[in-house]
ZAMARGU-4260 file (C-alpha; in steps of 0.2 Angstrom, whole numbers, plus 5000, padded with zeros to 4 digits):
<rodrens>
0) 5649/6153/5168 | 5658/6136/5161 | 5661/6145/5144 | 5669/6159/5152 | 5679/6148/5164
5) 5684/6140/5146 | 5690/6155/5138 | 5699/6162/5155 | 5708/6145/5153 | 5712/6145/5135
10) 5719/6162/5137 | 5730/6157/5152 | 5736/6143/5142 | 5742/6155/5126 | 5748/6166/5136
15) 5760/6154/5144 | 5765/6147/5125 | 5767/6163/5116 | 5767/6179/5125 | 5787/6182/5134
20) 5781/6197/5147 | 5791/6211/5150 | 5800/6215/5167 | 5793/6197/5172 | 5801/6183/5175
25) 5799/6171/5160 | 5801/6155/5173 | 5786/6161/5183 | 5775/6166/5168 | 5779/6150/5159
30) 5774/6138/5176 | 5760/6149/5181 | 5756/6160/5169 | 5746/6178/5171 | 5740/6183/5188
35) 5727/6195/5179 | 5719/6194/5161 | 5714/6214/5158 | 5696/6213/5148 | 5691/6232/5150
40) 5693/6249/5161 | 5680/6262/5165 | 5690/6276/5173 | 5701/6271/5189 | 5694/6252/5186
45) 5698/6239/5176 | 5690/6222/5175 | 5697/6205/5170 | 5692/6191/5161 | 5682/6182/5174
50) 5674/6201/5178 | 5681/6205/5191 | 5684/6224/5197 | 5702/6230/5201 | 5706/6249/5206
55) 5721/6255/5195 | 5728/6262/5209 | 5746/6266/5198 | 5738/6270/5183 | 5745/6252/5172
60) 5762/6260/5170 | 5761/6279/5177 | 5754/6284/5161 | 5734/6280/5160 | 5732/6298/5166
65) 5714/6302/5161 | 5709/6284/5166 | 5702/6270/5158 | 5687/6270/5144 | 5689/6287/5139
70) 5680/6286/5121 | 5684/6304/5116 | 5701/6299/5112 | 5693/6281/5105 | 5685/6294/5092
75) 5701/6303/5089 | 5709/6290/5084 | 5695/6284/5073 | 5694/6301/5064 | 5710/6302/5061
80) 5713/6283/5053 | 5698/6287/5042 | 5707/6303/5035 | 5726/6299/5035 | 5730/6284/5046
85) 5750/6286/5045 | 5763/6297/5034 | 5781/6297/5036 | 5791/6312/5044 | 5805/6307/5034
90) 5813/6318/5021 | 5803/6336/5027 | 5786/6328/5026 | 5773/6335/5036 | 5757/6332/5043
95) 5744/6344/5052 | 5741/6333/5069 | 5761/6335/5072 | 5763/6352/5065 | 5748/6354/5078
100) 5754/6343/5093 | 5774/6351/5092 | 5768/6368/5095 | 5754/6364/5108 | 5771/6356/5118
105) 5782/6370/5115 | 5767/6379/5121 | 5766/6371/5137 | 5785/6368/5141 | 5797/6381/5151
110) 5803/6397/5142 | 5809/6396/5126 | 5808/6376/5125 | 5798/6378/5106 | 5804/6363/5096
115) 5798/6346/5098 | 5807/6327/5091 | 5793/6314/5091 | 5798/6298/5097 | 5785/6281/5099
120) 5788/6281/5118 | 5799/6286/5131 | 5816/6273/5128 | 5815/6280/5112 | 5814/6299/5120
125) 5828/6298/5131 | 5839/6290/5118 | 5836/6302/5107 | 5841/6317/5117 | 5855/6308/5121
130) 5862/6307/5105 | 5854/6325/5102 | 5864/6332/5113 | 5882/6325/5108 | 5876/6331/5091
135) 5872/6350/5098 | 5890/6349/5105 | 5898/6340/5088 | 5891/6354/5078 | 5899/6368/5092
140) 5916/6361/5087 | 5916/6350/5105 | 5915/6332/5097 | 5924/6327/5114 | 5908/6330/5124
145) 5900/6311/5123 | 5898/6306/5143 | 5880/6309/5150 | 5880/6308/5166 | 5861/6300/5177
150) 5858/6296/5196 | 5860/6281/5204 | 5840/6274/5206 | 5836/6282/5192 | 5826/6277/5177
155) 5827/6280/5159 | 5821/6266/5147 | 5827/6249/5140 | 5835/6254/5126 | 5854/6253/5123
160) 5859/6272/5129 | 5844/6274/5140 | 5848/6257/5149 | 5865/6262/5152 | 5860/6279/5160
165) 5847/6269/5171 | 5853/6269/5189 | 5844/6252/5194 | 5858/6237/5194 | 5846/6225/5188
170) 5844/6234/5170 | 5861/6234/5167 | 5865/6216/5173 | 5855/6209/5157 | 5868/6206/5146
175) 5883/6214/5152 | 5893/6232/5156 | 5883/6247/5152 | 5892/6259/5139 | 5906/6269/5148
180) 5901/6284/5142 | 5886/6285/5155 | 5892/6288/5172 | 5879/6289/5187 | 5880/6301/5203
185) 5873/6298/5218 | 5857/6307/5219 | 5850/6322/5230 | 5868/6328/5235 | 5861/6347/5238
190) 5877/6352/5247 | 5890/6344/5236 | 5881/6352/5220 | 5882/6370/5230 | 5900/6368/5230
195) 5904/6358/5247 | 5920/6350/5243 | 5921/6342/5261 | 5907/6332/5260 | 5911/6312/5261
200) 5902/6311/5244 | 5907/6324/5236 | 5915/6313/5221 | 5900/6303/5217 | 5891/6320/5215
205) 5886/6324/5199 | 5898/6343/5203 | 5913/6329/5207 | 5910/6320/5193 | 5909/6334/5180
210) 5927/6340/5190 | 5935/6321/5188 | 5931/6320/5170 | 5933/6338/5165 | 5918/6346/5158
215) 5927/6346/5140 | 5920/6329/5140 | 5902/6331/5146 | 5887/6331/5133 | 5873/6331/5147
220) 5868/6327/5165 | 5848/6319/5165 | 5839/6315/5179 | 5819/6314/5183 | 5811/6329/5194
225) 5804/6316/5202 | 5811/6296/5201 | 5799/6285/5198 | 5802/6266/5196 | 5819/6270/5209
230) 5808/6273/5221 | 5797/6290/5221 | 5811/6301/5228 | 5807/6318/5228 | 5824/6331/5227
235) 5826/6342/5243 | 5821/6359/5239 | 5834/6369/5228 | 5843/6354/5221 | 5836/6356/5204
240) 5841/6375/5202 | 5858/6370/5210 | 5860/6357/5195 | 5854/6369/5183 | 5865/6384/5188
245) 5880/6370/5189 | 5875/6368/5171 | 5877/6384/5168 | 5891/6385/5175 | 5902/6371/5167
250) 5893/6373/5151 | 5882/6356/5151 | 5867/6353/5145 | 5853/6349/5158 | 5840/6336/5153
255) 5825/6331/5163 | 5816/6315/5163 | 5798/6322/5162 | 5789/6304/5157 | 5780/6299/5173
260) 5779/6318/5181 | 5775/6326/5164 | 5757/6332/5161 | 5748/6332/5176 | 5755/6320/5187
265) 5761/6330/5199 | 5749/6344/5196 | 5758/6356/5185 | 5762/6354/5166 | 5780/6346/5171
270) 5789/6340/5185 | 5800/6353/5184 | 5789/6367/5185 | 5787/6364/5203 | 5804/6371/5203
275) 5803/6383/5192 | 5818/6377/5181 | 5822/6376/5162 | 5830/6361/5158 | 5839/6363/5139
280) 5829/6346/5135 | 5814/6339/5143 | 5809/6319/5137 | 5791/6314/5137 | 5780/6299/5133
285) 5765/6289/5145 | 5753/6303/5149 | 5756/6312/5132 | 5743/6301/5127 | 5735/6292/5143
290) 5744/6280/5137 | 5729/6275/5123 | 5742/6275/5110 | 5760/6274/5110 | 5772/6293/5109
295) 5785/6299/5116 | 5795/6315/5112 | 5809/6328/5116 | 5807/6345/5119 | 5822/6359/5116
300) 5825/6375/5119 | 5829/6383/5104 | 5848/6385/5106 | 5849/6367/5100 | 5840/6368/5084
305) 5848/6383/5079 | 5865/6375/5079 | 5857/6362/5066 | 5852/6374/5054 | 5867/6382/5052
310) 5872/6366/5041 | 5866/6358/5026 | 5869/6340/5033 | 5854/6329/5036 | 5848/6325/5056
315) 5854/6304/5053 | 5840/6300/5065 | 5822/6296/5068 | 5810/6281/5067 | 5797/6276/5056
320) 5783/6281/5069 | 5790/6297/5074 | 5775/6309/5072 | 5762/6298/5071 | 5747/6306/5064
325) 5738/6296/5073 | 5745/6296/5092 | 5748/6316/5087 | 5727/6313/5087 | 5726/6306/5100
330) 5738/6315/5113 | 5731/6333/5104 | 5714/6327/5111 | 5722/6321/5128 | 5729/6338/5131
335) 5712/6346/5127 | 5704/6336/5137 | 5715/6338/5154 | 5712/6357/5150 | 5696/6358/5148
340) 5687/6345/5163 | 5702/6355/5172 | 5711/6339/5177 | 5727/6347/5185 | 5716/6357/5198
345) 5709/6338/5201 | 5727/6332/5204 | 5731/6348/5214 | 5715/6344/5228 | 5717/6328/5227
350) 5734/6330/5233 | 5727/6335/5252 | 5716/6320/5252 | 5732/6309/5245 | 5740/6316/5259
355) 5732/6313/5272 | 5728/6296/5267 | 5744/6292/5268 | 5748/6300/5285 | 5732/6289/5293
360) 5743/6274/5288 | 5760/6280/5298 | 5748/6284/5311 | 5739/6268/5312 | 5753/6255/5306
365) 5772/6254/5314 | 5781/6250/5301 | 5775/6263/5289 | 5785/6278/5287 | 5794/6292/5275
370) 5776/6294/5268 | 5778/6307/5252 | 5767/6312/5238 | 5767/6325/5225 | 5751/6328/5215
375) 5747/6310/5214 | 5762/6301/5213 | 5766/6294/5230 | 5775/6281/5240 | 5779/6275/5259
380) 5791/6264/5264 | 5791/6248/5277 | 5801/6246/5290 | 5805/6230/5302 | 5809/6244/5317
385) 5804/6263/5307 | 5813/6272/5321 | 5828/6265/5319 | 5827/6263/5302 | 5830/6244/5302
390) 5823/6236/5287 | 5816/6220/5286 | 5827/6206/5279 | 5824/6203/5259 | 5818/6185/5261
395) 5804/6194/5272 | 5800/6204/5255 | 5789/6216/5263 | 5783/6226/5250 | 5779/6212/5239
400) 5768/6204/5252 | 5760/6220/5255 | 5756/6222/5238 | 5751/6208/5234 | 5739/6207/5247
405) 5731/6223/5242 | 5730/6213/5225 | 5720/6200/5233 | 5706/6214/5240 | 5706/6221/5220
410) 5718/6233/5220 | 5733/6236/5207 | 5749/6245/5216 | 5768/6241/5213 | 5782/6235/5223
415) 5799/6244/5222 | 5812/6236/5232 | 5831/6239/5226 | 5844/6235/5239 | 5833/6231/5255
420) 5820/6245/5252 | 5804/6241/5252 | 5794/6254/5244 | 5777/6255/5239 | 5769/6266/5225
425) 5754/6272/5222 | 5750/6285/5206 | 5730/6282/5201 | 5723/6291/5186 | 5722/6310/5188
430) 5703/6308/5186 | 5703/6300/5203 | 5690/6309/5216 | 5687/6310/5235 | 5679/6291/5238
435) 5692/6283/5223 | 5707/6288/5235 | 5699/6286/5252 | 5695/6267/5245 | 5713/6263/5238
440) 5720/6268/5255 | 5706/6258/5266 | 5712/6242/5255 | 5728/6249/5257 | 5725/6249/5275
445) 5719/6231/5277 | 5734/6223/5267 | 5744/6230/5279 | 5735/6224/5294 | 5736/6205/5285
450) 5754/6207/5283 | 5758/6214/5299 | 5748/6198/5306 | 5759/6186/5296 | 5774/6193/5307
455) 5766/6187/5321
</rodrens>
């Protein structure tokens, strides 16, 4: 015990020298250093250092879909490292694990979305379509189209184009302005997309915006079927086919966000087959692979790749891990495996029981309220008084308490609190069963009833 106790404590210590976190700030890790040291994961658990068991109850990042410990795709990567461990993409070169992995995509995606731009995760992704699509309209004579237009609360990555179309403030407030060629719409304006010109709103609607900036100027509007780190806001019926026919209408390209909803999450293959809309470019990344090896990607419809072959220039653009042989090994297993154990129909009847969890915990605690949930991505909000929707002051920071108290029974959620909301998230692996989900929510349940005593 004392040698483990040594070794928790030299970690803690290295980490604090060494290791600057991610979305954490430096100060706190720096003077305290990490609240949990990961040693191992067995499905929807994960154990630290000292041996402790946590439920994953948000899947690390959205992404470890097939949960934690899944040795199948351990051997994967292990039979394709002892056979070609990596090979460029550069120049036409080609590999069977990516020649394999594009067309399984393609075969997986809306309609005619058949060709595949590997990527080494989702920043990455959504950059590229970006630039992708200012090409596609370049190469159609219509270089004036460079202004990509996201949702307010929407995410898209860290790097420099998908930080500027990100919709949260705080991503942008790093180290300056945003690019001005990403403007962001207020989200879920259903009427104002149909055409509502009298709405309050209606200029900060992506229709309004489109109108103000002339669609000559337009490469792409991108949002996520579902947002995620915004806040697990799901759109009110119709509003994706209304963006897509707007689309249509003034010529854009539509590109969906499909790196938390995409395979599986919400029980179909992509968020936006819940709506039965084909985007022109659909981004994807975390549960490509379970998150057991770093890939992302863009899939297009083929309109766009045939405006590139009609020129002999060469496509200016990839990364040295862009096809992977490797994490195309890995994600090819990963897809196999969610056909095959029949994963999505998991994610499908597990959505009752998700459900109904949630709704026990508006019934049984007052400020709980606008409980949602789509396969298994979830939320629910908290409330100082839910009927009036009165939120709580920040310093209360509710969410935060309540998470963290959940983190002090052993379970892993995450706080989402942007301007005053105070929203928690919950997105275990897909793997989840029955008793997994009735457990999250019975901690669930008591770090609510230890929070709500601490008002008292």
């Amino acid at each position: 015990m004392k040698n483990l106790e040594s070794k928790v404590n030299e970690l803690t210590e290295l980490d604090k020298e060494h290791y600057l976190h991610p979305l954490t700030p430096p100060k706190m890790q720096y003077e305290q250093g990490p609240p949990i040291i990961v040693s191992e994961g067995n499905g929807v658990y994960v154990k630290n250092e000292s041996g402790d068991t946590f439920i994953d109850g948000m899947s690390m990042l959205w992404n470890v879909n097939l949960g934690h410990g899944q040795e199948e795709l351990g051997d994967a990567a292990k039979e394709q490292m002892k056979t070609l461990a990596f090979s460029s993409s550069f120049n036409g070169y080609s590999h069977e694990p990516a020649i394999r992995l594009s067309q399984k995509i393609a075969s997986m995606a809306p309609e005619d979305m058949n060709v595949v731009f590997f990527t080494s995760g989702g920043s990455e992704a959504n950059d590229t379509a970006f630039k992708l699509a200012k090409y596609y309209w370049k190469l159609k004579g219509q270089s004036s189209r460079n202004k990509v237009i996201s949702l307010s609360r929407g995410y898209h990555g860290v790097a420099q184009g998908s930080t500027s179309a990100t919709g949260i403030t705080e991503f942008n407030s790093l180290v300056g302005p945003k690019s001005p060629d990403y403007l962001h719409a207020e989200p879920h304006l259903l009427d104002c997309e149909l055409g509502d010109r009298s709405h309050e709103d209606y200029h900060k609607s992506v229709r309004g915006i489109i109108e103000q900036e002339g669609p000559e100027n337009i490469a792409a509007i991108i949002l996520e079927p579902i947002m995620g780190a915004g806040g697990v806001f799901t759109p009110p019926e119709g509003y994706l086919q209304a963006l897509r026919d707007l689309c249509d209408e003034k010529d854009v390209l539509m590109i969906t966000d499909e790196i938390i909803c995409g395979f599986g999450r919400t029980g179909k293959n992509f968020g936006v087959d819940n709506w039965n809309v084909t985007p022109d470019m659909l981004t994807f990344a975390k549960g490509s692979t379970s998150g057991y090896i770093p890939l992302g990607g863009v899939v297009m419809r083929e309109k766009i790749r045939d405006e590139m072959v009609k020129t002999d220039d060469v496509l200016f653009h990839g990364f040295t891990y862009s096809g992977h042989p490797t994490s195309c090994a890995v994600a090819l297993k990963n897809l196999e495996i969610i056909e095959r154990d029949n994963v999505m129909d998991n994610v499908n009847n597990m959505e009752q029981v998700f459900k109904a969890e949630l709704q026990k915990l508006e019934d049984n605690h007052p400020h709980v309220t606008k409980s949602r949930a789509v396969g298994l991505l979830g939320a629910f909000e908290l409330y100082a008084d839910r009927d009036k929707e009165k939120p709580f002051d920040p310093e209360t920071g509710a969410s935060f308490q309540v998470v963290d108290e959940c983190f002090k029974r052993n379970l892993i959620l995450r706080s989402i609190d942007w301007n005053g909301s105070n929203i928690v998230a919950i997105a275990p692996p897909l793997i989840a069963n029955k008793e997994e989900i009735e457990e999250i929510f019975k901690i669930i349940d008591e770090g609510l009833t230890a929070f709500e005593q601490s008002l008292k």
